[in-house]
C-alpha positions as CSV (number, residue, x, y, z in Angstrom):
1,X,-24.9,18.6,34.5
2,X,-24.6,22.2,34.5
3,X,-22.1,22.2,31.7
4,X,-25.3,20.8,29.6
5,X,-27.8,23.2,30.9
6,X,-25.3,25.8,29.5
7,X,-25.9,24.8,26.1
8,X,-28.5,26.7,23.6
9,X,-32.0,25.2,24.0
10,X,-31.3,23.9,20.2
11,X,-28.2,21.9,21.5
12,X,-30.6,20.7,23.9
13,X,-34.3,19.7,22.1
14,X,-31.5,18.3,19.5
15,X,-29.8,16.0,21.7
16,X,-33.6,14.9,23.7
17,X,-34.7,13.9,20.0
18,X,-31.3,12.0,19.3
19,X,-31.9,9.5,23.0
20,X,-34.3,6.5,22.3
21,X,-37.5,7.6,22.5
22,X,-39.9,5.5,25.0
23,X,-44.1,7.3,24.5
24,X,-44.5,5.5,21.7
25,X,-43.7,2.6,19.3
26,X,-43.4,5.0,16.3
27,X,-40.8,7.0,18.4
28,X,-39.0,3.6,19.4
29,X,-39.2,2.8,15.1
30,X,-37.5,6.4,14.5
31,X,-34.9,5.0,17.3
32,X,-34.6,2.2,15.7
33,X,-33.7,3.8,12.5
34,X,-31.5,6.3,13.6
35,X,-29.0,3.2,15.3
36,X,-29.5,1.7,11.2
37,X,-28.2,5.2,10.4
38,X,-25.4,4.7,13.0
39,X,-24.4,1.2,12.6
40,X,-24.3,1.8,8.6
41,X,-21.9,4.8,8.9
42,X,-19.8,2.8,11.6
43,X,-19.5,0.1,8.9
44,X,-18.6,2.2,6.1
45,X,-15.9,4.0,8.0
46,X,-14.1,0.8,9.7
47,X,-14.2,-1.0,5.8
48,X,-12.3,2.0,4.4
49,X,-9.9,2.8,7.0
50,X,-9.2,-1.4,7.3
51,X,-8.8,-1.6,3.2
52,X,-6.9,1.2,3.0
53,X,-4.5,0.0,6.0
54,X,-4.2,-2.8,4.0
55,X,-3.4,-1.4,0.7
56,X,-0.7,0.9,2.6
57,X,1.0,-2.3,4.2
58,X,1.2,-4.2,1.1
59,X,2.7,-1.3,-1.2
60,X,5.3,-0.4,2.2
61,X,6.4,-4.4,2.6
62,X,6.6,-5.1,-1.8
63,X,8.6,-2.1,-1.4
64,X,10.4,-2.7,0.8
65,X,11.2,-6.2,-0.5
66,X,12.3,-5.2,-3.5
67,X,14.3,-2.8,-2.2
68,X,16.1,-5.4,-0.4
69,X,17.3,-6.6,-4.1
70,X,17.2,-3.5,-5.8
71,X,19.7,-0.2,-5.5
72,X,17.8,2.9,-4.9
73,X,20.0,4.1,-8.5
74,X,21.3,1.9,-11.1
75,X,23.8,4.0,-12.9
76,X,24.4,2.7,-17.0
77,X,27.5,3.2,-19.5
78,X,26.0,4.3,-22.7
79,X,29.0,2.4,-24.4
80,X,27.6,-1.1,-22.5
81,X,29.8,-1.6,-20.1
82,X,31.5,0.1,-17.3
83,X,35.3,-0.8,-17.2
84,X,36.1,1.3,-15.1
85,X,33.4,1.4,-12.4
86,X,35.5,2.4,-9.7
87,X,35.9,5.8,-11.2
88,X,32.4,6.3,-11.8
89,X,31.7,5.2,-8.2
90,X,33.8,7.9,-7.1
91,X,32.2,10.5,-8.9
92,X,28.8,9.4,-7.8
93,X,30.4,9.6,-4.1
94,X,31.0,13.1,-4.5
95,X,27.3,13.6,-3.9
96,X,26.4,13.3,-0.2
97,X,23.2,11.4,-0.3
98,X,25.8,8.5,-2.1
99,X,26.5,6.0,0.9
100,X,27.5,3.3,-1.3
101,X,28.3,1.9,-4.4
102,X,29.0,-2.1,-6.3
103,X,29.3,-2.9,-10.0
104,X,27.0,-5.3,-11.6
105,X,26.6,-7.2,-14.6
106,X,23.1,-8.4,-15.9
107,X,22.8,-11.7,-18.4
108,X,19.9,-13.3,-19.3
109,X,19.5,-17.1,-19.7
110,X,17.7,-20.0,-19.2
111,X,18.3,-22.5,-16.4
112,X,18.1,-26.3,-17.3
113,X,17.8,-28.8,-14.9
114,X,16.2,-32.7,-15.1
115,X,14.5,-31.4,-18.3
116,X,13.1,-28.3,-16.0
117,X,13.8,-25.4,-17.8
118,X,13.3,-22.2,-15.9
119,X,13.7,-18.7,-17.4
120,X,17.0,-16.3,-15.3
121,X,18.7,-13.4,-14.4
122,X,22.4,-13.8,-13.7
123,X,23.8,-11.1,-11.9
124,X,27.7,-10.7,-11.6
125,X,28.7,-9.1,-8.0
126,X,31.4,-8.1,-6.4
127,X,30.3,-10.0,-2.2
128,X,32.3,-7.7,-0.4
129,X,30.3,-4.0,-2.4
130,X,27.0,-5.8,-2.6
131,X,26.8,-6.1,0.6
132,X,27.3,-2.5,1.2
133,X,24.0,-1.6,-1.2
134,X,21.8,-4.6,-0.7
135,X,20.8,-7.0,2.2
136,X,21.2,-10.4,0.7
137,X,23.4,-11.5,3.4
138,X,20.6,-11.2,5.5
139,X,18.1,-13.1,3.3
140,X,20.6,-16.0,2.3
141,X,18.4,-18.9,3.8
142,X,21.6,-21.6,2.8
143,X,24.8,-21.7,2.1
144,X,26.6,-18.1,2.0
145,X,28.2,-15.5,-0.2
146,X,31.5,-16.9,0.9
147,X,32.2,-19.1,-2.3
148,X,31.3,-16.9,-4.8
149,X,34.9,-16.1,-5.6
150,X,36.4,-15.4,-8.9
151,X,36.7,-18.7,-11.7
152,X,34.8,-20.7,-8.9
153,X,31.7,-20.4,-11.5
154,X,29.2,-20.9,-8.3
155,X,26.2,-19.3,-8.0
156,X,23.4,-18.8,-5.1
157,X,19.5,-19.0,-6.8
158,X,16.7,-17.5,-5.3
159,X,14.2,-19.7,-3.1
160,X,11.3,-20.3,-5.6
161,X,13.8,-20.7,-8.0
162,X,15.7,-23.5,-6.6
163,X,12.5,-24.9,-5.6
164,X,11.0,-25.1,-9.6
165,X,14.5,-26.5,-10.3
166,X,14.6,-29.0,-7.0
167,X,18.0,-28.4,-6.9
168,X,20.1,-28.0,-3.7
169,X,22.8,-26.4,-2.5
170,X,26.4,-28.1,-3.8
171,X,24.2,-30.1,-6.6
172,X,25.2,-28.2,-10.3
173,X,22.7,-26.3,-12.9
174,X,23.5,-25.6,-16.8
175,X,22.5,-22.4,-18.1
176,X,21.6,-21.8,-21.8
177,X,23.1,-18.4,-22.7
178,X,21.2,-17.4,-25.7
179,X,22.8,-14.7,-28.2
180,X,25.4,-12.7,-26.9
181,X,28.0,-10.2,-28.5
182,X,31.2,-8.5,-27.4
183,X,31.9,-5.0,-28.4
184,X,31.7,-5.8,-32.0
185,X,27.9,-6.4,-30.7
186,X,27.6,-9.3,-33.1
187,X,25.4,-12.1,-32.2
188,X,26.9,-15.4,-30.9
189,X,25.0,-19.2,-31.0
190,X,23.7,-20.7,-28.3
191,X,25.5,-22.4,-25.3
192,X,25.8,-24.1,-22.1
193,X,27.0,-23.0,-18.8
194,X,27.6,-25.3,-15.5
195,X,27.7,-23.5,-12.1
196,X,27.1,-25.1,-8.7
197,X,24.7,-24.0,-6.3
198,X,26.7,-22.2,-3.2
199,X,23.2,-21.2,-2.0
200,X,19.4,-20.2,-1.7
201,X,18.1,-17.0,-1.1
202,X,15.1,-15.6,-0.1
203,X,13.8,-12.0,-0.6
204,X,10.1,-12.9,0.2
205,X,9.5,-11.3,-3.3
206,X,8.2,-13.5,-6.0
207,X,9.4,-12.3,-8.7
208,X,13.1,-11.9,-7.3
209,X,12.8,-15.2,-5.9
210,X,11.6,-16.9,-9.1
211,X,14.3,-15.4,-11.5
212,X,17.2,-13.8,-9.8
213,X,20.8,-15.4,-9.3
214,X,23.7,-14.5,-8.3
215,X,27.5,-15.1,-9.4
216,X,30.7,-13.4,-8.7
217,X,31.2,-10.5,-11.2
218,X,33.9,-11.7,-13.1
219,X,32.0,-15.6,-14.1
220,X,29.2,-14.0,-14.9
221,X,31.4,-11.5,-17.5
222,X,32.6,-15.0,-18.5
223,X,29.8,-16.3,-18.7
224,X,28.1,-14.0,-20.5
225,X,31.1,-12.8,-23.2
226,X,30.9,-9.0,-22.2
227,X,33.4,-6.3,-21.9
228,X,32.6,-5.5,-18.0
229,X,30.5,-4.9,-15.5
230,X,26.6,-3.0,-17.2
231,X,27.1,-0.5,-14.3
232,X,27.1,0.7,-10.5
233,X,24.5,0.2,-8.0
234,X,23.9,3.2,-5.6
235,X,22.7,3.0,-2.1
236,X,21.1,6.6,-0.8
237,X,20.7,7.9,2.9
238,X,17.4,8.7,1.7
239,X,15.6,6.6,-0.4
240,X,12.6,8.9,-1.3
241,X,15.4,11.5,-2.1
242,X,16.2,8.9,-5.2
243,X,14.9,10.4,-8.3
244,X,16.6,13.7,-7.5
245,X,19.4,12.2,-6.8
246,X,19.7,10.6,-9.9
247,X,18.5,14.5,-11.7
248,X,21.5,15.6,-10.0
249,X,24.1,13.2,-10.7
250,X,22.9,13.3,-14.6
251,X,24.1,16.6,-14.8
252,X,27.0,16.4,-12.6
253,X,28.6,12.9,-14.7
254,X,28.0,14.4,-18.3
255,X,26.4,11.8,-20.9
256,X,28.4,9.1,-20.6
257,X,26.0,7.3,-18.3
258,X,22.5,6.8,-17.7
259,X,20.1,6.5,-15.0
260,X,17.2,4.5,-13.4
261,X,16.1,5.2,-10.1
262,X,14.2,2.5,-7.6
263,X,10.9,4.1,-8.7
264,X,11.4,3.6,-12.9
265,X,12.4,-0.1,-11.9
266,X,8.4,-1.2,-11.7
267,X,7.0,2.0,-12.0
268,X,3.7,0.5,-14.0
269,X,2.9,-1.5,-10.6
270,X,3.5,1.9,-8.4
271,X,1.2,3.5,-10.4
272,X,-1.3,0.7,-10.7
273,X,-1.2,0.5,-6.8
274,X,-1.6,4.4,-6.5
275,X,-4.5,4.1,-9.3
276,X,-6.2,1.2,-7.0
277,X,-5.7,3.1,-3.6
278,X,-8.1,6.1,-5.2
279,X,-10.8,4.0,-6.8
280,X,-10.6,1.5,-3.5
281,X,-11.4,5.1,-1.6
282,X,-14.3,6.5,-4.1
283,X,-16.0,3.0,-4.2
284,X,-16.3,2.3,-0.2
285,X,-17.4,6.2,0.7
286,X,-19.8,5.5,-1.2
287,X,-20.9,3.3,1.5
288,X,-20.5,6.0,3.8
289,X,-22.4,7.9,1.9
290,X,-25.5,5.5,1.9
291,X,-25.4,5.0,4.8
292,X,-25.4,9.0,5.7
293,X,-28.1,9.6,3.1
294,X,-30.3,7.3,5.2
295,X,-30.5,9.7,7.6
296,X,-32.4,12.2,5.4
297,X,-35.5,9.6,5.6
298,X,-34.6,9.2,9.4
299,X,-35.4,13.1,10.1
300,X,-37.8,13.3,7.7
301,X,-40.0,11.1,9.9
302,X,-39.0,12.9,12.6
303,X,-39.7,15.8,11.5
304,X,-43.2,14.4,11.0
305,X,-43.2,12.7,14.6
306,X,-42.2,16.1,15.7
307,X,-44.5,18.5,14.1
308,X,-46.6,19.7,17.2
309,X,-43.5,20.0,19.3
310,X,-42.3,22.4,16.3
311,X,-45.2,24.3,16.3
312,X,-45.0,25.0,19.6
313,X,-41.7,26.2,19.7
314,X,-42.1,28.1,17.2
315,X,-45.5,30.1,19.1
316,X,-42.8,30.6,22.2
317,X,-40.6,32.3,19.7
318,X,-38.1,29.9,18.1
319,X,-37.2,31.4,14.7
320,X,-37.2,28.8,11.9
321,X,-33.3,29.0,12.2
322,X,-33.5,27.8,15.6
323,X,-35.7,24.7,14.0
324,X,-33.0,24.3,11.5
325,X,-30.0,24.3,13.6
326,X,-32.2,21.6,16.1
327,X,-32.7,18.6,13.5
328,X,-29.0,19.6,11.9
329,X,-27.7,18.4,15.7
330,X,-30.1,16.0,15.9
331,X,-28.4,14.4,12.6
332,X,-24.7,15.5,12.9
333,X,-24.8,13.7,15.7
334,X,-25.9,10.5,15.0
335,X,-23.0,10.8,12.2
336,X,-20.4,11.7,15.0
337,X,-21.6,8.8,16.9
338,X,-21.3,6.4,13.9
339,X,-18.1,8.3,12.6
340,X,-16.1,7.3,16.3
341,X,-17.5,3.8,16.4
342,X,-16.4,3.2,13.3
343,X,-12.9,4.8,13.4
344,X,-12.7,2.4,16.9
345,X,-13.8,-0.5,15.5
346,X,-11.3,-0.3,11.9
347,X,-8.2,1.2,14.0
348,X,-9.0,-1.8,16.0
349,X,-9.1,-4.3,13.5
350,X,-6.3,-2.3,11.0
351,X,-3.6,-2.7,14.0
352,X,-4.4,-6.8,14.5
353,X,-4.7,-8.1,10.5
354,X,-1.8,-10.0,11.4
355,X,-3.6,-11.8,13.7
356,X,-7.3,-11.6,12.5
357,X,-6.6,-13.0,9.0
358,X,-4.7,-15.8,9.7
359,X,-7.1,-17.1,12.6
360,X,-9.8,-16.7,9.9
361,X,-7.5,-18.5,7.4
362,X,-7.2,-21.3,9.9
363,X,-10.9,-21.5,10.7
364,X,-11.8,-21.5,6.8
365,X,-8.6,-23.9,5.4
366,X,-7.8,-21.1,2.9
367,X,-4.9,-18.7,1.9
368,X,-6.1,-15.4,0.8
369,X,-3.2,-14.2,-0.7
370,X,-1.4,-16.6,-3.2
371,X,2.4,-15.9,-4.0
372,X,3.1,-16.4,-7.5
373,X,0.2,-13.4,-7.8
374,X,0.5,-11.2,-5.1
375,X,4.2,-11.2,-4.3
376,X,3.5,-11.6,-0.7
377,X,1.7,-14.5,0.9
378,X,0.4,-12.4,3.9
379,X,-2.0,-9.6,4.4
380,X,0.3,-6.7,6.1
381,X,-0.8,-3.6,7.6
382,X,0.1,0.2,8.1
383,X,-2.5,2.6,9.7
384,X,-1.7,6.3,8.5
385,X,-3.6,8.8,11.1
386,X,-3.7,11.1,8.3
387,X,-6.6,8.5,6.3
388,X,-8.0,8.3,9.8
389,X,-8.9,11.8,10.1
390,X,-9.9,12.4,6.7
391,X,-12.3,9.2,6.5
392,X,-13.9,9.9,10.0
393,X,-13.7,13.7,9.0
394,X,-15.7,12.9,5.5
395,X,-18.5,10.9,7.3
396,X,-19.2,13.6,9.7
397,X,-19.7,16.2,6.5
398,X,-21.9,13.7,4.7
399,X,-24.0,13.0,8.0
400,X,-24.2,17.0,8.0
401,X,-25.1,17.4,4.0
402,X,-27.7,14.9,5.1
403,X,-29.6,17.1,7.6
404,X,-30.2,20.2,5.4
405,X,-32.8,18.8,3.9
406,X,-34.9,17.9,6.6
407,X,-33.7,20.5,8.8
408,X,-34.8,23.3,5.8
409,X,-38.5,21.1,5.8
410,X,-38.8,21.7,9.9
411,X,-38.2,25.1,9.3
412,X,-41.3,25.7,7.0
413,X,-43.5,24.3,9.4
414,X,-47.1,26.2,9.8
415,X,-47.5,26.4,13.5
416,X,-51.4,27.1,13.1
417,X,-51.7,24.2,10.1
418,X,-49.5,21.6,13.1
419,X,-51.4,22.3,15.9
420,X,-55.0,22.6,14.1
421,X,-55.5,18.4,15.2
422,X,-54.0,18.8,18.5
């Protein structure tokens, strides 16, 4: 109690004038209003830091999902192929943010099936080097990597895939190979394929899931009448570190090669993500902003209320920027107030999506997020402190924009004109 007694007289008046007020039914309206003010702001800031949560856990897990598929480099022969990978691998290794490298080999098709016809990537592999720059072992959901061996002409499809094609593992697939030259680069006719499925896969990415398949390196060389393997696939210590990485080995292995780093793979939905985070941001602090603004009509009335009690301070000797500072505490604090609620109240709910939406998908009988659209079919989560604090910090400078006004008003108040009624 002392501590508060310690506080300028402006500190004080301002936090008497922000507790409910019980004389009268106008001062229990301005009350009422001021909680409006509160709740609105509290609202405002939860929705953004919740969206924005959500936004941040769905770009980290599609990330990381493709990841899971993708190397953080892809490393290209200008010529077409790489024949000699492994000397290129070693080269690349000579960098120390190279853990790993595997040769790959890309060929597009169509996969036929029962008169199902499903568009494909085949990619050639080596098991034993993929394994060392991707984590399908991890993902296979049947069968295994085991039987992808050289002439076996097996091949493991993605979930969704295999699923379109309601094929299982052991039953056999035909794939239509559709032009395809050899170093001559002259266009071959159409043909046919068999491989039998050694197993399903499951990235939890759609659009992996739906297309991709796998084949040892060499039957899909076959397969696909090429020279070699397209290129290496590089796995980095640091993933982030990938596009200077790949500046680095560009100068480093001459022009003979090319390179596409994890970020140029889909870099059109990074950027549409990034481009969606900002206007998701502008769009709900507006909200905040509202809600803020309505505390310029809450201390208006106030002020009004409040004009007898001005005029007398001011006769004792308040200077009008003593009035000022008393209605700016008045409403920075009712923007404090609804600034912590709110951070409470959408830390709350950003930490528990994964248990708030599917209850609420439960209750309703509906699935918010579809696959075949989103990528993902659940609503992840990643709360960064840093939106926190900027959020909470921006509805707390609004709430304080808001009070100038007002504040400015209360200072122009004619003591002798306020108390001529009284």
């Amino acid at each position: 109690m002392s501590i508060v007694y310690k506080l300028p007289f402006e500190w004080l008046v301002g936090l008497r004038y922000t507790r409910a007020g019980k004389r009268s039914g106008r001062n229990r309206f301005i009350s009422f209003i001021s909680m409006i003010s509160v709740a609105g702001i509290a609202l405002g800031v939860a929705a953004l830091i919740v969206v924005l949560s959500v936004m941040n856990g769905f770009q980290k897990e599609v990330t990381d999902r493709m990841l899971s598929v993708l190397a953080h480099i892809e490393v290209y022969d200008v010529r077409g192929a790489m024949p000699d990978w492994r000397a290129v691998a070693r080269d690349a290794g000579r960098n120390p943010q190279v853990l790993a490298a595997a040769p790959f080999a890309d060929v597009q098709g169509m996969l036929l099936r029962d008169g199902v016809m499903k568009p494909a990537m085949l990619r050639g592999i080596l098991p034993g080097e993929e394994t060392k720059v991707a984590e399908l072992p991890q993902q296979m959901r049947q069968g295994g990597l085991d039987k992808l061996t050289p002439g076996s002409m097996h091949v493991v499809l993605g979930s969704a895939l295999a699923k379109s094609l309601e094929v299982a593992v052991g039953e056999r697939v035909t794939m239509l190979l559709g032009s395809a030259g050899g170093s001559s680069g002259a266009p071959g006719a159409p043909r046919t394929q068999t491989f039998t499925v050694a197993g399903i896969f499951e990235a939890g990415h759609y659009e992996f899931d739906s297309t991709l398949a796998f084949a040892h390196l060499d039957d899909a060389i076959a397969a696909g009448r090429i020279d070699g393997p397209a290129g290496i696939r590089l796995r980095l210590r640091n993933m982030h570190a990938a596009p200077q990485v790949a500046s680095e080995l560009r100068r480093s292995m001459g022009d003979e090669v090319v390179m596409r780093d994890w970020s140029q793979v889909n870099a059109t939905w990074f950027a549409a993500v990034g481009s969606q985070k900002r206007m998701m941001f502008i769009i709900l602090a507006m909200i905040i902003a509202v809600a803020a603004f309505n505390l310029v009509s809450t201390l208006v009335m106030t002020v009004k209320d409040k004009q007898s009690d001005i005029a007398i301070l001011r006769t004792l000797g308040a200077s009008p920027r003593s009035i000022m500072k008393i209605f700016i505490v008045q409403g920075t604090l009712v923007g404090l107030l609804g600034s912590l609620l709110g951070v409470l109240l959408g830390v709350t709910v950003a930490l528990n999506v994964d248990v708030i939406v599917p209850a609420i998908e439960r209750v309703l009988g509906v699935q918010f997020l579809s696959e075949e659209i989103y990528l993902i079919s659940e609503i992840p989560s990643e709360l960064r402190w840093p939106d926190v604090a900027s959020i909470g910090g921006l509805a707390v400078l609004l709430a304080f924009l808001s009070t100038l006004y007002p504040s400015w008003a209360a200072a122009r108040t004619n003591p002798a004109q306020a108390l001529r009624y009284e």
